[in-house]
N, C-alpha and C positions, 0 to 999 in steps of 0.2 A: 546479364543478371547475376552470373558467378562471381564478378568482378567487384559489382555495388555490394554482394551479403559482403566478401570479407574485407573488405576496406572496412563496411561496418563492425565486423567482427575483430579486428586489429583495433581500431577505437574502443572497443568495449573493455576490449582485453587492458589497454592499457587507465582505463577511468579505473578498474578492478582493483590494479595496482597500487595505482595513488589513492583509491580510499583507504586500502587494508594497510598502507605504511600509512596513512595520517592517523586514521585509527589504532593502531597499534601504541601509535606515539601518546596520542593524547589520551589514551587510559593511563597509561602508566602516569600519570600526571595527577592523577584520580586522587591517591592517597597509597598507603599500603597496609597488603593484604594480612601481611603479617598480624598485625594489629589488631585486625577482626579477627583472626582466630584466635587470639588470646585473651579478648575482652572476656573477664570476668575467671580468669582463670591464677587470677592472683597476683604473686611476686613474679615477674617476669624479666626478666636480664637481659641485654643489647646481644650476649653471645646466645641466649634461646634462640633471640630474634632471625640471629645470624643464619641456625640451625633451620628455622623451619624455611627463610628465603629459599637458603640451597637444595632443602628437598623439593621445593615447589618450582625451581630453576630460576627463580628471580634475582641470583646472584651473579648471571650471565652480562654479559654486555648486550644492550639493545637489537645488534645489530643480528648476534646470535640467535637470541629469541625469536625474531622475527623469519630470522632465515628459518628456524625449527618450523616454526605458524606455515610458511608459505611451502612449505616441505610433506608437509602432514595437509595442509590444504589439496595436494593433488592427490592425494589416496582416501582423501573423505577422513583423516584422523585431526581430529580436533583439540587433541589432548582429554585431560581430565578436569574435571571439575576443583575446583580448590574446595569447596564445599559439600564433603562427602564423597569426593574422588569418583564418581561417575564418569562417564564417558559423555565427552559432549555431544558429539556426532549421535549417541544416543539419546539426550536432555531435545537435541534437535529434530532428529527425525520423530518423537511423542508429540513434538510443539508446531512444527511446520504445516501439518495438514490441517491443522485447527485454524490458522490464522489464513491459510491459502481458500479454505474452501468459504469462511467469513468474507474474506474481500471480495471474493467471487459474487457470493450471491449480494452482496450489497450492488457491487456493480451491476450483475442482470436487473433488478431491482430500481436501480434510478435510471439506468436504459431503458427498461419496457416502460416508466411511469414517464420521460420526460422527451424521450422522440414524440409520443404522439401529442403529448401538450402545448411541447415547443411546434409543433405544427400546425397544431389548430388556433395559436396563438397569430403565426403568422398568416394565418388564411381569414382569419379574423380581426385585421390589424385596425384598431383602435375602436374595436366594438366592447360589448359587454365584456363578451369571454376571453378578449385578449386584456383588458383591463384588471380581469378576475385572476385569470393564472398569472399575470405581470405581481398581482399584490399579495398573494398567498408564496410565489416563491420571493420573495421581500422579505417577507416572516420567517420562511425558512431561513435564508441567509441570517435570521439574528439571534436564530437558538444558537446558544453554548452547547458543543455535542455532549458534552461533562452534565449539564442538568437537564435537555432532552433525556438524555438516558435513565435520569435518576427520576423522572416523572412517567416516565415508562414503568419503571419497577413500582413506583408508588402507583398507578394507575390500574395498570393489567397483572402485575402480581401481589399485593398488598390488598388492594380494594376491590377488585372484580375477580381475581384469581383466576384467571382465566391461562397465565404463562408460566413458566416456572422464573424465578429470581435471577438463578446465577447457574453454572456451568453451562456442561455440553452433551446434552442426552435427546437426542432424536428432535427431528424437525423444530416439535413448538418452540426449541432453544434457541434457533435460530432465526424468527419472528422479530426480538424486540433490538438486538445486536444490529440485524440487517437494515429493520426500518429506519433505528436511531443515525446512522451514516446515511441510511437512503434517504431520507429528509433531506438533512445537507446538502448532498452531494446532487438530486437534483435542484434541488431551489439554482442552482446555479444553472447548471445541464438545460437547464429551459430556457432560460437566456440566449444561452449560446445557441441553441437550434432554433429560435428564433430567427436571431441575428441573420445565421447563417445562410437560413429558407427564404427571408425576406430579400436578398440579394439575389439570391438562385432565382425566385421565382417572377424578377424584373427582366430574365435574362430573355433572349430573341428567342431561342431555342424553345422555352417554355411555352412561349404563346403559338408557335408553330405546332407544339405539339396538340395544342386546346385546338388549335384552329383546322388541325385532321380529325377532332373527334375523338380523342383517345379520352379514355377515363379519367375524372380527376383523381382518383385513387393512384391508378401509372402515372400522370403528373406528377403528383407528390412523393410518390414513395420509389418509381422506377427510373426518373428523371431528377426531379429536384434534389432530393436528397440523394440519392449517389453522388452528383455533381458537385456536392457540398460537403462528403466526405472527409474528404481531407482534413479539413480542422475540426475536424468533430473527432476522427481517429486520434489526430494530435493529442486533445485536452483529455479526451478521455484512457487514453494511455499514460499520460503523466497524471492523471487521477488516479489512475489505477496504482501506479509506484507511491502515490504520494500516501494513499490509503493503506498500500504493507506498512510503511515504516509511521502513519501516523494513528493509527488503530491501539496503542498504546491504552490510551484513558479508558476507550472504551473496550476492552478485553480487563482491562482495573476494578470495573463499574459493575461489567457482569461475571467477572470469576472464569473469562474464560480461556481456558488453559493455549494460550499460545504464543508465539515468539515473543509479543508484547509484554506479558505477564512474564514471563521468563529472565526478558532484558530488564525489569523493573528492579525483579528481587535479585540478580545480579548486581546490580548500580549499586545495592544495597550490602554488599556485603563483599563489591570490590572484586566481584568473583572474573579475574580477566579470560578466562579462555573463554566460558561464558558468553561475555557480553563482548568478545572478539567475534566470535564465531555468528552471534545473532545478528551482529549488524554486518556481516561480510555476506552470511547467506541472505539476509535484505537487499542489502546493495546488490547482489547479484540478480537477485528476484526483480529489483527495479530498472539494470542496467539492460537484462532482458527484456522485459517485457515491452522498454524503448527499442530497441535493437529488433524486436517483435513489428514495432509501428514505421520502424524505418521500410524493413522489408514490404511491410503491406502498403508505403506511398508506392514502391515501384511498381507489387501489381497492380496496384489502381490504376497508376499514371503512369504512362512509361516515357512520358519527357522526362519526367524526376531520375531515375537510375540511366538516362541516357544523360543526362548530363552529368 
């Protein structure tokens, strides 16, 4: 088992690599920073220009810069902000537990609502209530999460006032953020455990186990689904990564203060350490939390880490 984490761990390490040099490259492509900070600041000259590059070290060679990045990357120093000279590492640690504990509860959220759906869909298969959850997650799949969210606010805070708009203040905040992705994200999720139980539960194993008498309840949930696991951990761990870096619109939508918000008004203003820093500690966050699912095939399965 020592063997399969770091072979995982060696992989990890080097996707890390090749994102933060692609990334590195392809901001500086962006535009330049210079520029923003001068907007509106008048008569402006190639030698100002010159002046502000080199206090902000953008006079360097690429290759320098990046070597500083990945340098300042292992002691957590991220540099400063070009926009008010803050500390990144501190713009980060404000922003990261906003958006970490958002994905979180979205995910328990379409987990608790679409295991037991997708279950009873497939134990129900081609009755009333497999038809019924088959066509309600249908609908799901065709909200835009951009105007879900904005019929949210117009519903439960504009008309019934029942939630608050926008930021991040205790629980009720966290209601219309989490439902709006948990929609989505199960309308799918049901599907797949469907899919996945209706195979499981053709399997010899299963009917041996109805045919001792065991509960259909340990049928289902002690047998079947365990057995089924696997690709249920897969999709929903690469949902999980897919939801850090694509939570963007909807932290835009509801004002809430995190990575995503961060990286936007970044983009906006060319800020590179910024929005170096946000998508490195994403990428990490997503390279984990894979490297998380790798680990957990072996303990499931231990053909998988024996091979």
């Amino acid at each position: 088992m020592t063997n399969f984490i770091l072979k995982r761990l060696l992989q990890a390490v080097f996707v890390l690599f090749a994102i933060t040099l692609v990334v590195a490259y392809a901001i500086r492509m962006t535009g330049d920073p210079a520029l923003m900070l001068t907007q509106g600041a008048g008569s402006i000259t190639e030698a100002d220009l010159a002046l502000i590059r080199e206090a902000l070290g953008l006079n360097k060679p690429f290759l320098t810069q990046y070597g500083e990045f990945i340098t300042g990357l292992f002691v957590g120093d991220f540099g400063n902000s070009f926009m008010g000279g803050t500390p990144v590492s501190q713009l980060i640690g404000m922003s990261l537990p906003a958006t970490f504990m958002l994905a979180i509860s979205v995910m328990l959220v379409s987990i608790a609502i679409s295991i037991p759906l997708g279950i009873k869909a497939a134990t129900a298969r081609g009755k009333w209530a497999d038809q019924l959850i088959r066509i309600c997650s249908l609908i799901g799949l065709s909200f835009p999460n951009f105007w879900l969210a904005l019929m949210m606010v117009l519903v439960f805070s504009i008309t019934l006032q029942w939630l608050p708009p926008s930021g991040m203040d205790g629980f009720a905040s966290f209601v219309m953020p989490s439902l709006t992705m948990a929609i989505i994200l199960t309308a799918t999720n049901v599907r797949l455990v469907r899919t996945a139980m209706l195979e499981t539960l053709q399997s010899q194993y299963i009917m041996v186990a109805r045919a001792k008498g065991v509960s259909e309840t340990a049928v289902l949930y002690k047998h079947a689904l365990r057995n089924c696991a696997i690709p249920l951990i897969t999709y929903f761990g690469l949902q999980f990564g897919g939801l850090l870096g694509g939570i963007v619109v909807i932290e835009k939508v509801f004002n809430w203060p995190g990575l995503g918000t961060l990286a936007f008004e970044a983009v906006g203003s060319r800020d590179y350490p910024v929005l170096q820093a946000v998508i490195t500690v994403l990428s990490m966050l997503i390279v984990g939390v894979n490297l998380l699912v790798d680990i957990a095939y072996g303990l499931i399965d231990p053909r998988i880490r024996t091979e």
